[in-house]
N, C-alpha and C positions, 0 to 999 in steps of 0.2 A: 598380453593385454586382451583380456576375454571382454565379451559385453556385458553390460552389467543387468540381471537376475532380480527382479524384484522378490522376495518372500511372498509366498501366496497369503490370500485375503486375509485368510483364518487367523495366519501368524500376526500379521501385523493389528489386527484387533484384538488378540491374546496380549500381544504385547502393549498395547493402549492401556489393556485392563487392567494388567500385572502394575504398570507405571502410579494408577491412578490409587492402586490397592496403596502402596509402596509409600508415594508422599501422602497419604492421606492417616499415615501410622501417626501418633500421640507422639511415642517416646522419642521419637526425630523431632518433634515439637520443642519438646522438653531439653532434648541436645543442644539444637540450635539454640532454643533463649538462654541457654545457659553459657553456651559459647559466646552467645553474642553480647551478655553484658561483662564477659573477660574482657573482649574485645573494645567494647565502648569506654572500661575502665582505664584499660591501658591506654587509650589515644587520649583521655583526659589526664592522666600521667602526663605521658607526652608533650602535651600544650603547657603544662603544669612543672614541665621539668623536673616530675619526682618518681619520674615512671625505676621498675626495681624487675632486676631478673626473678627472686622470689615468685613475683607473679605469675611467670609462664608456669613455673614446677605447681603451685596452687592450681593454677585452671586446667592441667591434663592428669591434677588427679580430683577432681570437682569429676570430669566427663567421665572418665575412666578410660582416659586415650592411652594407645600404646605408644610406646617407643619406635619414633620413624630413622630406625637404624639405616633405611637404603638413601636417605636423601641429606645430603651437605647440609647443616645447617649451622648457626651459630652453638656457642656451648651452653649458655643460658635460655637457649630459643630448643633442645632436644625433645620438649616435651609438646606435645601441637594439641590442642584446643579441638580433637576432629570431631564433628558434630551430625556425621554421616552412619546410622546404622549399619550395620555389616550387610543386608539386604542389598541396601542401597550403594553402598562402596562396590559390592560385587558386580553391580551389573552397571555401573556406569562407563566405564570403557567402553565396552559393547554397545550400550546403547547411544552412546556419544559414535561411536562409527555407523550406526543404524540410521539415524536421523539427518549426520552429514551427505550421506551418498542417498538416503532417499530425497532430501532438499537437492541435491545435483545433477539427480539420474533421471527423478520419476518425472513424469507429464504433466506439465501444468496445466492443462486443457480438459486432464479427463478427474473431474471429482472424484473418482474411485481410483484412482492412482496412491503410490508410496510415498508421492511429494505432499497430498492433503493429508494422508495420515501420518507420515513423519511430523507434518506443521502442528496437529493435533496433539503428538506426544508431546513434543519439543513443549508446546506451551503450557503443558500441561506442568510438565517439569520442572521450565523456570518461574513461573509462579504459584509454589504450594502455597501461599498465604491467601489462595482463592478457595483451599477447603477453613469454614471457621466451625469454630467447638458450639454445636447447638445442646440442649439439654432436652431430656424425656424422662416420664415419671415409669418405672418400671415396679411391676408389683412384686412382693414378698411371699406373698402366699395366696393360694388357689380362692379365686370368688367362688359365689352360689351356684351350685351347680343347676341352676333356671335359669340362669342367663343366656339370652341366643346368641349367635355369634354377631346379628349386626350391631346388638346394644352393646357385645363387647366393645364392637370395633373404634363405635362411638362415644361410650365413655374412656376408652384408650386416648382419642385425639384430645377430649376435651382435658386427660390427665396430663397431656405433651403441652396444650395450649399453656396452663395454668404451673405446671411443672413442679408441683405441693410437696414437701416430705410431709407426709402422715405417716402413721403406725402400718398400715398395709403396702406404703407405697417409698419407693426410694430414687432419687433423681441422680441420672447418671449423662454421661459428656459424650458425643459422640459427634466425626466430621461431618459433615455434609459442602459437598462443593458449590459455591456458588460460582454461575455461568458470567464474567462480566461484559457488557455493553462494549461494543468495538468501542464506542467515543466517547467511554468512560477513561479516566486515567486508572494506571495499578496504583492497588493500597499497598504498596512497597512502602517498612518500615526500617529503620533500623533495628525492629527485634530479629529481624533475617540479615543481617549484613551475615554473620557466618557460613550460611547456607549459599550466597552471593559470592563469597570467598572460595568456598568448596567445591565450586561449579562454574568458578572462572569462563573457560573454553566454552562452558555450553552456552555465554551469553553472551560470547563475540563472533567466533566462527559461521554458526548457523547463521547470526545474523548478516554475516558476510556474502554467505551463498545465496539467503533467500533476497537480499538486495539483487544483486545479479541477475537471479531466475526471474522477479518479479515485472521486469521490462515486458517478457512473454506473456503477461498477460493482457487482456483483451482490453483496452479504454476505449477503444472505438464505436465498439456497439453499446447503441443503449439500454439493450437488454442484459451486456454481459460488465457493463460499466461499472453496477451500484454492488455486486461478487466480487469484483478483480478490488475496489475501492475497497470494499468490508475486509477484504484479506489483508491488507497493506495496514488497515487501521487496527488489526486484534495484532500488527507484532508490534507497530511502532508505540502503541500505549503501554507497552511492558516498561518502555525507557523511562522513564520520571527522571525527572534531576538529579533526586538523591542517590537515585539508583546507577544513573552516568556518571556522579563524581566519585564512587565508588569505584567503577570499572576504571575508571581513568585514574584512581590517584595508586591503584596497584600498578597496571600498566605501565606508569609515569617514574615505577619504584619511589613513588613518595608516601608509600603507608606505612604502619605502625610495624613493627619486627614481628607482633601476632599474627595482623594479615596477609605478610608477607608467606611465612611457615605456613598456613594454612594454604595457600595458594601453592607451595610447594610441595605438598601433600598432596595436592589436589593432582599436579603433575608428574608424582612419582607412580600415582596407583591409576594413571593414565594409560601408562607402558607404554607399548609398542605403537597406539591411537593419539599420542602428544603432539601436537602440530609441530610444527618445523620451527616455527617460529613464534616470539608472542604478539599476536593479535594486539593491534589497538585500533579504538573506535573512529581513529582520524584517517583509521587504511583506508574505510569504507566509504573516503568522501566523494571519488569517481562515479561509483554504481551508484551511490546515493542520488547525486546531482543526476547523473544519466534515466534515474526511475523517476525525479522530480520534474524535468523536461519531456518525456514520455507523456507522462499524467497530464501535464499540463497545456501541451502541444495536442494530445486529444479532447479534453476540454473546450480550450478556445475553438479549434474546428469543428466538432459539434456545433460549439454556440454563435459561430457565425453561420452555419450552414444555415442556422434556426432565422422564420421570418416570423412576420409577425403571431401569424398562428399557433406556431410551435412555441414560440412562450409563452403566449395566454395559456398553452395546454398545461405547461411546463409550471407555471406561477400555480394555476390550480389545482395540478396534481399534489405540490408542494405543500398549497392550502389544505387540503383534507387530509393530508401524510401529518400534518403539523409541525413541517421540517421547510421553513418557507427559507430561502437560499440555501440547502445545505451542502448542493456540490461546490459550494466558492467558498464558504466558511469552511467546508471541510477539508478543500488544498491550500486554506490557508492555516490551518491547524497541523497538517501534516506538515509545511514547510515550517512552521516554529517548531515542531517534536524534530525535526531534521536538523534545523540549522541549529539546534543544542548539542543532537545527538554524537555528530560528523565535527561539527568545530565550526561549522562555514561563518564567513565574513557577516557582520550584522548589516551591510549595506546588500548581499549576498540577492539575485535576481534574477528566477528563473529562465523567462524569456522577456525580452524587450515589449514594451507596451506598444500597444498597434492603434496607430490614429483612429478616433474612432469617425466614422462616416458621415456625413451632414443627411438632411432629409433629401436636399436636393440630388445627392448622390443617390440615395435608395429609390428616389425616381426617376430618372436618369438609369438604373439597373433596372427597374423594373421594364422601363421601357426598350430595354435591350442594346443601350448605347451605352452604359456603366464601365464595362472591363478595360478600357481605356484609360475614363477618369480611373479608376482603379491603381491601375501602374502608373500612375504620373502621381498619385496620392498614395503611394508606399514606401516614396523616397524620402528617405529620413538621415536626419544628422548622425542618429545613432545606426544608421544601416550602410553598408560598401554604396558604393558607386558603381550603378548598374545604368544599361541602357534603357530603351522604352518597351522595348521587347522582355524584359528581364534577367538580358545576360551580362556577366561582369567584365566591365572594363579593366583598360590595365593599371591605372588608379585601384579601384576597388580590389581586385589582387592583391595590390602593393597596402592596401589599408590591412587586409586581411594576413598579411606574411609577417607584417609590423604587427600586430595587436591593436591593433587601435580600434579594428569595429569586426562586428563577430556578425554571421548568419542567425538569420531566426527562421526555423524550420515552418512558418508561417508565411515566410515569402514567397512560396513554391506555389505557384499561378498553374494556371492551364496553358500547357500549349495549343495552337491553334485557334479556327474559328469558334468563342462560345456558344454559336449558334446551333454548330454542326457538332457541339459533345455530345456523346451518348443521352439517352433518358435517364433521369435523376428519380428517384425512391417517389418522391411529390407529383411524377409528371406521369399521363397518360402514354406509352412508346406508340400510339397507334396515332397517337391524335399531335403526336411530337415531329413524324417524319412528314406528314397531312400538312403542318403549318412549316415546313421549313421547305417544302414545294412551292406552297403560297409565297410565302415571301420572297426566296429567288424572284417566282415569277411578276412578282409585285415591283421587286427593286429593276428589274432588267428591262421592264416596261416602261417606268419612270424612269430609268436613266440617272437615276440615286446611286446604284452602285452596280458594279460587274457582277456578275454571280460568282458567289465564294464555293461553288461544289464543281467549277472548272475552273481553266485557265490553261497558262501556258508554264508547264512545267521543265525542268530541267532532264536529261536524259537520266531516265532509272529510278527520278523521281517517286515514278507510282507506284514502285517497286517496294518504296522504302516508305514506312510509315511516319518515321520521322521528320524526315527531309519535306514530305505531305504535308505533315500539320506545321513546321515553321512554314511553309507558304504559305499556308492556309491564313495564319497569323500574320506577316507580312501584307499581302494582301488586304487583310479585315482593319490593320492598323492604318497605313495609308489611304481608306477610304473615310466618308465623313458621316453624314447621318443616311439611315437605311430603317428601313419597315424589319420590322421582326415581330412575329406573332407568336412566340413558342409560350410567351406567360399567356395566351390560353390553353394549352396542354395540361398546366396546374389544374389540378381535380380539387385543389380547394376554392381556385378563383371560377373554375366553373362553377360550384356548389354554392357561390357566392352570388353569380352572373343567375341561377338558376331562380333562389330562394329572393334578389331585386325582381326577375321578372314576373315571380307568382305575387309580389308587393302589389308591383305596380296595375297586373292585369286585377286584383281583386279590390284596388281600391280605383279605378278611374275605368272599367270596363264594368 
């Protein structure tokens, strides 16, 4: 077992380029439609109940398929529909184990890694119907020789714009790719179901891995949030419907005997790279659910971290993006393109919805007494039975070993005094440990509560940092109301406190 070897840069952009050369060829065009209206014939046969062996021996001499003498087949099924260039037949093997181990090996953190350019190939691959036939007027014979080269250049466009046969001019087809919109769906047609057919593997496996790897990546930050999001939506829009009840009704062995033979073709000229097994889209319903819990469990955390500031920013970055809700429409879009793709239950529900907070809660937080009402307001019918501290009773154990009530990865509190946690991204640290002196000395004066940065600890206690913050919490919980100043360490409510007092002094001084 060696470790695995990425291909250097060069290669894997040779190979990008070679792919793009590869599907963007005509006569694979012409293969496929050809194959694919055998293929649509026969399933209407089929429904029709006049389907006729005839047919197969017709459509592998239409293609000019050969004889798939290595692979089992029926006696009237010998002849296969294969709709794959010899280009392309050649290097698929290859590049189906190319794209598997860079989707499993490479970095998902570093852009320049074999996992972003594997993802690149891969999608390049399974959707050729992203290069279309545009037209250009190409001439016949040499213009005036006083033409300079810009006027060529530009009566060139304007001959592309308008695309004329004239006497000098002749209009010819040529690919050009169009790039699509992560939160576009694919123009997956049936004039590609062949091509879909011939390439079985390459549109269950990868997507099996890069579900997996996909957890890795970053939903946390907000900066690396709206990349990790972009990535997840250029694979899951390849799925269309049409496009999943294809993968599933061969997987399902409930297709037509041509798509069947073409898929077996597709596995003989696999070789030695043929999975072990056949892939179906309902394996992936683990990792699926596990990246939609992910996603969604950073989402909600960001958007409770957010106070009111942070949305107004958030609504009007939105606004001038002209994407006004689009990270909540957009997980919810993704969890419909999932719950199709996987099989999941239509009642099917990420994470449990979380009570939302009264005003007088968020005042009550603001003033530093909040995380209290907090844990007494997150007990819920649909959550175990936990204490006030937040640990699970042996009830909620016993809910938990039954099935009867599940954790949501959103119940996870702070241990300890919230007073005494670190400095938050929003908070001054100079002006944070300034007011948590004040206040001790505020509360131990007033005789409102003990100071929560001593006490009387158990032996090895202070040793232990754990052991530390449940007292600390302990302690903070059995007391009752107490001074806390740290929402002045907020450098937006100072900026706030700042911009009332230049108000006030310029309007009454």
């Amino acid at each position: 077992n060696q470790p695995f070897r990425s291909p250097p840069l060069q290669v894997q952009i040779s190979v990008h380029t070679l792919v793009n050369h590869l599907i963007s060829d005509k006569s694979m065009r012409d293969l496929v439609e050809i194959a694919s209206g055998r293929v649509q014939r026969r399933q209407r046969d089929d429904r029709e109940g006049a389907a006729t062996p005839a047919l197969v021996n017709e459509s592998a001499n239409a293609t000019g398929s050969t004889r798939n003498e290595g692979n089992a087949l029926p006696n009237d099924n010998q002849f296969v529909p294969w709709c794959l260039p010899p280009a392309l037949t050649a290097i698929q093997p290859s590049l189906f184990n190319y794209i598997r181990l860079g989707l499993a090996c490479g970095a998902v953190h570093d852009r320049s890694s074999i996992f972003h350019n594997a993802l690149k190939t891969w999608l390049v691959w399974v959707e050729p119907w992203n290069y279309v036939m545009k037209r250009r007027a190409v001439v016949t014979r040499s213009g005036s020789r006083g033409e300079t080269s810009g006027s060529h250049r530009a009566g060139e466009f304007l001959r592309n714009a308008a695309a004329t046969v004239s006497s000098h001019h002749r209009v010819e087809y040529y690919p050009s790719y169009v790039q699509p919109k992560p939160t576009s769906l694919s123009t997956y047609s049936a004039q590609w179901e062949a091509y879909v057919l011939s390439n079985t593997h390459f549109y269950t496996v990868p997507l099996a891995i890069f579900l997996k790897r996909a957890r890795e990546l970053d939903f946390s930050s907000s900066v690396e949030y709206p990349r990790s999001l972009e990535l997840v939506q250029k694979v899951l829009r390849i799925y269309t419907k049409p496009l999943v009840n294809v993968l599933n009704r061969v997987s399902n062995q409930r297709a037509d005997v041509l798509s069947m033979s073409l898929c077996a073709r597709h596995g003989t000229n696999m070789g030695t790279f043929h999975p072990p097994k056949t892939w179906k889209l309902m394996d992936c319903q683990l990792n699926a659910t596990n990246l939609l819990e992910e996603m969604f469990s950073q989402y909600q955390k960001r958007r409770s971290a957010m106070d009111f500031f942070d949305r107004m920013d958030a609504k009007l970055s939105a606004l001038f993006d002209g994407k006004i809700g689009s990270d909540e429409a957009a997980l919810e879009n993704i969890l419909s393109q999932v719950r199709y793709l996987v099989s999941l239950p239509l009642d099917y529900q990420v994470l449990p919805e979380e009570p939302r907070a009264s005003s007088g809660f968020r005042l009550l937080r603001l003033l530093g007494v909040g995380a209290k009402v907090a844990a007494t307001s997150a007990i819920s019918e649909k959550l175990p039975d936990r204490t006030l501290d937040g640990k699970l009773t042996d009830l909620g154990r016993q809910q938990i070993y039954l099935g009867q009530r599940k954790c949501n990865p959103m119940d996870i509190h702070y241990i300890g005094d919230p007073m005494l946690a670190r400095a938050k991204s929003y908070e001054i640290s100079a002006i944070v440990d300034l007011n948590i002196v004040v206040s001790n000395y505020l509360n131990k004066k007033l005789g409102l509560v003990p100071p929560t940065s001593g006490g009387d600890f158990v032996d090895g206690a202070e040793d232990d940092a754990l052991l530390k913050k449940m007292r600390e919490m302990e302690q903070y919980q059995r007391g009752g109301f107490r001074i806390n100043l740290r929402c002045l360490a907020d450098y937006r409510n100072v900026i706030f406190a700042v911009i009332v007092l230049w108000l006030v002094k310029a309007v009454f001084f």
